[in-house]
N, C-alpha and C positions, 0 to 999 in steps of 0.2 A: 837602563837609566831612567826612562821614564816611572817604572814602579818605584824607585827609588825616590822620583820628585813627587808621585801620588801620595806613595806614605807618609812623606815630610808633612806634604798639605793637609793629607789627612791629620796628623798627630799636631799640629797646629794650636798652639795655644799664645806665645806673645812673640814679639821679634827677639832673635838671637843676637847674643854680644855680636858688635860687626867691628874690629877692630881698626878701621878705619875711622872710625867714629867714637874715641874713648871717652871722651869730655861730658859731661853731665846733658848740656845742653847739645838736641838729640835734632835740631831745625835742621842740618847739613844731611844727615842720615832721612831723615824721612821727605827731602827735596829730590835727594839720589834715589829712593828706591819710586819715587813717581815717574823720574824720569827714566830710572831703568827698565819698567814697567811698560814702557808708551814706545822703548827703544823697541824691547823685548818683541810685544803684541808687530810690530814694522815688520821687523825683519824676518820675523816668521811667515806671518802672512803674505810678503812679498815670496819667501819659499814656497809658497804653498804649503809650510810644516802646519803641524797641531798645537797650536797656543798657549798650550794647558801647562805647559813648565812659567807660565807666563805671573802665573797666579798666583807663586810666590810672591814677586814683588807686590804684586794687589793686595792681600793680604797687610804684609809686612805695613806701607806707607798708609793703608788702612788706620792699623793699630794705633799707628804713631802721629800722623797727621791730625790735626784739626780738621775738620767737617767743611768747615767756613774755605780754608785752605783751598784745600781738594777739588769744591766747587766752583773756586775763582780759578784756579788754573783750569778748569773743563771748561769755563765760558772763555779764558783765556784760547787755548785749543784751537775752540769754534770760530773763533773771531781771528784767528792767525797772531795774536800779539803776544802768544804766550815768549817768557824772559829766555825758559832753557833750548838747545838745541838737541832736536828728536831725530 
């Protein structure tokens, strides 16, 4: 399984249709894959697993998010006030 998520990462070029998200406007998809992301990176690390299937999501809300975004929810984070629950 893991070579299989390597390869993906590797072969990486945009986000995939996510059919949960059909609608042009793509804010709900690229809120979900940060917070899936922040889920991800917890629960493994709480395993003591390897992270690294983790990067998909990073990637992904990468592509699609704004910049400005990304960095207001990190200081969010830091500060404890971020909206979504991780």
């Amino acid at each position: 399984m893991a070579e299989a998520v390597q390869e993906k990462i590797k072969n990486y070029r945009t986000a995939p249709f996510d059919a949960r998200f059909p609608n042009t406007n793509q804010t709900r998809n690229c809120f979900q894959n940060y917070l899936d992301f922040h889920r991800c990176n917890k629960a493994l690390t709480a395993k003591g697993q390897d992270v690294s299937p983790c990067q998909w999501y990073q990637r992904v809300f990468k592509s699609m998010c704004p910049m400005s975004w990304v960095s207001k929810w990190d200081e969010q984070l830091a500060d404890g006030s971020f909206p979504g629950k991780i």
